[in-house]
C-alpha positions as CSV (number, residue, x, y, z in Angstrom):
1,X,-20.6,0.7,-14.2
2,X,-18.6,-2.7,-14.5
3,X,-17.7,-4.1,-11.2
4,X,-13.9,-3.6,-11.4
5,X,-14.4,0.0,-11.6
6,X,-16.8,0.0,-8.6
7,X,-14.4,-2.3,-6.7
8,X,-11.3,0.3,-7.3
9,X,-13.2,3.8,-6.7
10,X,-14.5,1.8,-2.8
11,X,-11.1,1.0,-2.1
12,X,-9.2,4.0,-3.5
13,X,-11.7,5.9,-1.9
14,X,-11.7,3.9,1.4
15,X,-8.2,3.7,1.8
16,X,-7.8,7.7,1.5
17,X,-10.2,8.6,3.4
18,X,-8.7,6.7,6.5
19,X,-5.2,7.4,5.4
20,X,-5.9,11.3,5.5
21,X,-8.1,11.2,9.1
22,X,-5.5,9.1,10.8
23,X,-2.8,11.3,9.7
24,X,-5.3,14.4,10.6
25,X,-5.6,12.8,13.8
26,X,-2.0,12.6,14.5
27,X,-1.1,16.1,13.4
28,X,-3.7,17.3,16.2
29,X,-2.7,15.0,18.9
30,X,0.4,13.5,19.1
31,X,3.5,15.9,19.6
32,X,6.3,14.9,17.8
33,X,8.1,14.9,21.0
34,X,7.9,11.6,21.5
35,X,4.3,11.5,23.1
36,X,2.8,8.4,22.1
37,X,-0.6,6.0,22.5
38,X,0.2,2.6,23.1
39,X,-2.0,0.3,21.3
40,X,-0.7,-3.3,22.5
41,X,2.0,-2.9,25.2
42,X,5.5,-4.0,23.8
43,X,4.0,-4.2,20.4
44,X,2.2,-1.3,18.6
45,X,2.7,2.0,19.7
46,X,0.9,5.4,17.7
47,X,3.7,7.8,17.6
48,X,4.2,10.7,15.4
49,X,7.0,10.8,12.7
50,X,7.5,12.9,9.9
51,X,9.5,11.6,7.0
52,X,11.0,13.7,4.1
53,X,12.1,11.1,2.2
54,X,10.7,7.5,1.2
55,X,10.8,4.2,2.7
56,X,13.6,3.8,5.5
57,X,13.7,7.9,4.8
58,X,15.7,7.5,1.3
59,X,16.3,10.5,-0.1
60,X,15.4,12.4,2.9
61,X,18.0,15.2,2.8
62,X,17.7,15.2,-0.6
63,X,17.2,19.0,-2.0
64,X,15.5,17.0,-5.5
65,X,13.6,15.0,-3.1
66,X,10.2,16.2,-4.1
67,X,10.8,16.1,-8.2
68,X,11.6,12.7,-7.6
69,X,8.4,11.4,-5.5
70,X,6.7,13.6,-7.8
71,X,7.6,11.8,-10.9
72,X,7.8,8.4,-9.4
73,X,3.9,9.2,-8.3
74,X,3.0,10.5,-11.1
75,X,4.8,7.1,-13.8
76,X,2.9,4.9,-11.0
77,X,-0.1,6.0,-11.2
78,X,-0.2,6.2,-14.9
79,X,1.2,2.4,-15.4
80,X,-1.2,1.5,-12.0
81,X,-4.5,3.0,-14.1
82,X,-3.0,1.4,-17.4
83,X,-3.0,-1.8,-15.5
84,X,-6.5,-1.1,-14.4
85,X,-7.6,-0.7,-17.5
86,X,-6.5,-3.6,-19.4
87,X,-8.3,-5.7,-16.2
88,X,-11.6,-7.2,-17.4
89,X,-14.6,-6.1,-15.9
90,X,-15.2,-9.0,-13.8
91,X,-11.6,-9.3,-12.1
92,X,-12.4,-7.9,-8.2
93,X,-8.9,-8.7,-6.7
94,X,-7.0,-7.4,-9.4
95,X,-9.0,-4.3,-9.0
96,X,-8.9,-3.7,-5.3
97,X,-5.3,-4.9,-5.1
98,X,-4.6,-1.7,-7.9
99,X,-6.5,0.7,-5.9
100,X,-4.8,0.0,-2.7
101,X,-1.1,0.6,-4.0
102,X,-3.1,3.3,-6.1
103,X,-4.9,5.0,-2.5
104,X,-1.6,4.5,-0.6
105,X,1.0,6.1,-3.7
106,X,-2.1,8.8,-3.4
107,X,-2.1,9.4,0.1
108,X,1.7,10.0,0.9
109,X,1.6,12.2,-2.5
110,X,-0.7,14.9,-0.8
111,X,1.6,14.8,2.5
112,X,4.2,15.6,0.6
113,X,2.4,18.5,-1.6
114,X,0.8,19.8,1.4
115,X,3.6,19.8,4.1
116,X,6.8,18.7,2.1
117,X,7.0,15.5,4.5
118,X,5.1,12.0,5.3
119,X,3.3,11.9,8.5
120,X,4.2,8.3,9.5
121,X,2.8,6.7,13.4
122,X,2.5,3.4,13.4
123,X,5.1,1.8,15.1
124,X,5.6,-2.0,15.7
125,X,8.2,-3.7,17.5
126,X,9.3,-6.2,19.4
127,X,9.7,-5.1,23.2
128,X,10.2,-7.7,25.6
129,X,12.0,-11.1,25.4
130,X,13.2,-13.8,23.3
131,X,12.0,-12.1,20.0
132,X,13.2,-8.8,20.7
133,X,16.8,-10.2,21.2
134,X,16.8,-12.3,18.4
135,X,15.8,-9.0,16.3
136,X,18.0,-6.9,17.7
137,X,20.8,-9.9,17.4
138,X,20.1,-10.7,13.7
139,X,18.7,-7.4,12.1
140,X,20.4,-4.7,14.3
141,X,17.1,-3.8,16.0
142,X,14.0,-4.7,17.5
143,X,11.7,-2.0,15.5
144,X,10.1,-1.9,12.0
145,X,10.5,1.7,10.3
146,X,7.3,3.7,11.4
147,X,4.7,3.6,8.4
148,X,0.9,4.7,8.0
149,X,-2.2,3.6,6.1
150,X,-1.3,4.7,2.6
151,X,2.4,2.7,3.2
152,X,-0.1,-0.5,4.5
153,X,-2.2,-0.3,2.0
154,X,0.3,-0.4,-0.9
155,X,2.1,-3.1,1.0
156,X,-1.7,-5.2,1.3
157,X,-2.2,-4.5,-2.7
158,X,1.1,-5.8,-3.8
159,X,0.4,-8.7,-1.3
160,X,-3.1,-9.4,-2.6
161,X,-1.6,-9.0,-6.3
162,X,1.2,-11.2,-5.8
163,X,-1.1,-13.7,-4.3
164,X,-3.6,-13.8,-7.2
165,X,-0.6,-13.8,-9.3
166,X,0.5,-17.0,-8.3
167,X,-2.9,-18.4,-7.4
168,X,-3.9,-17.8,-11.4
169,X,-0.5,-18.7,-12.3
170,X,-1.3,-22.5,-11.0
171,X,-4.7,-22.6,-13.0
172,X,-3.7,-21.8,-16.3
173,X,-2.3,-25.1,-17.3
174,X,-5.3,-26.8,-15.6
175,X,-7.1,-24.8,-18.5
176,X,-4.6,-25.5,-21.2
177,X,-5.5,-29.0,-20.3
178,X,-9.5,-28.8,-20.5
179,X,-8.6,-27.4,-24.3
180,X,-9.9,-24.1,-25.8
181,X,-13.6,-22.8,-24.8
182,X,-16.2,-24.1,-27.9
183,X,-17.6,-20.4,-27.7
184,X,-14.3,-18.2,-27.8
185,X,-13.4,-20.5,-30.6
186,X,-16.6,-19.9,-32.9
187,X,-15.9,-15.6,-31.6
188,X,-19.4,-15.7,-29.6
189,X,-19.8,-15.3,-25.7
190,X,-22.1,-15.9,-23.3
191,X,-20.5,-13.0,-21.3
């Protein structure tokens, strides 16, 4: 099995597997009441939200809503394995940066096939002092929009990609400069 395809069934499989308990583990104990777990006072709070639409609840009283996740899903996945694909075997980060936004695009998918809405909790914010009125004075409020593990992971692959993006970006020309590889050039390999 090359190592890219090792490195992308881990993390897709990873990254599900948490994002599905977690989200179990809201359903069964957090009332959508407002009852909530407080992780790090003023900052992280477990609370649990259910969104019908996508990020910042677009679409959310949408009645097409769910043809439109369902295609979106479906086009991203097919252009995130395409991607995958075309990887070479050795590239890791590429790998695990496709099957985070792959676990996460996964993940919300089957809350929305199984229950018609996203089970979001995580809720970070800003609740005492100067950097809670700055937000609220510059952005309106002091509170990110409640995500989960699937929305975290795609957010950490498109990170991680961007990041290797750039970071190979810089060492191309530092190979252009070196000049061509002796064995690519004669169409043998030592790989």
């Amino acid at each position: 099995m090359p190592p890219k395809l090792k490195v992308l069934l881990s993390v897709v499989f990873t990254s599900l597997v948490l994002d599905q308990a977690t989200k179990i583990w809201v359903l069964k104990n957090l009332a959508p009441d407002g009852s909530k777990v407080v992780v790090v006072k003023n900052w992280v709070e477990f609370i649990h939200a259910e969104n019908k639409g996508a990020a910042w609840s677009t679409l959310a009283d949408s009645p097409y809503r769910l043809y439109v996740f369902a295609a979106f899903t479906i086009v991203a996945v097919i252009a995130l394995l395409q991607m995958f694909r075309e990887l070479e075997p050795g590239e890791k980060l590429r790998a695990a940066s496709t099957g985070l936004i792959l676990s996460g695009a996964l993940g919300n998918a089957i809350d929305r096939v199984w229950k018609g809405s996203v089970t979001d909790f995580i809720k970070v914010f800003a609740g005492v002092g100067d950097a809670r009125d700055w937000l609220i004075e510059h952005t309106g409020t002091n509170v990110w929009p409640i995500f989960n593990i699937a929305d975290a992971a795609i957010v950490t692959g498109v990170i991680l990609f961007g990041l290797e993006y750039l970071f190979q970006r810089d060492k191309a020309p530092e190979a252009d400069a070196i000049g061509p590889d002796p064995l690519k050039a004669e169409g043998r390999s030592d790989g």
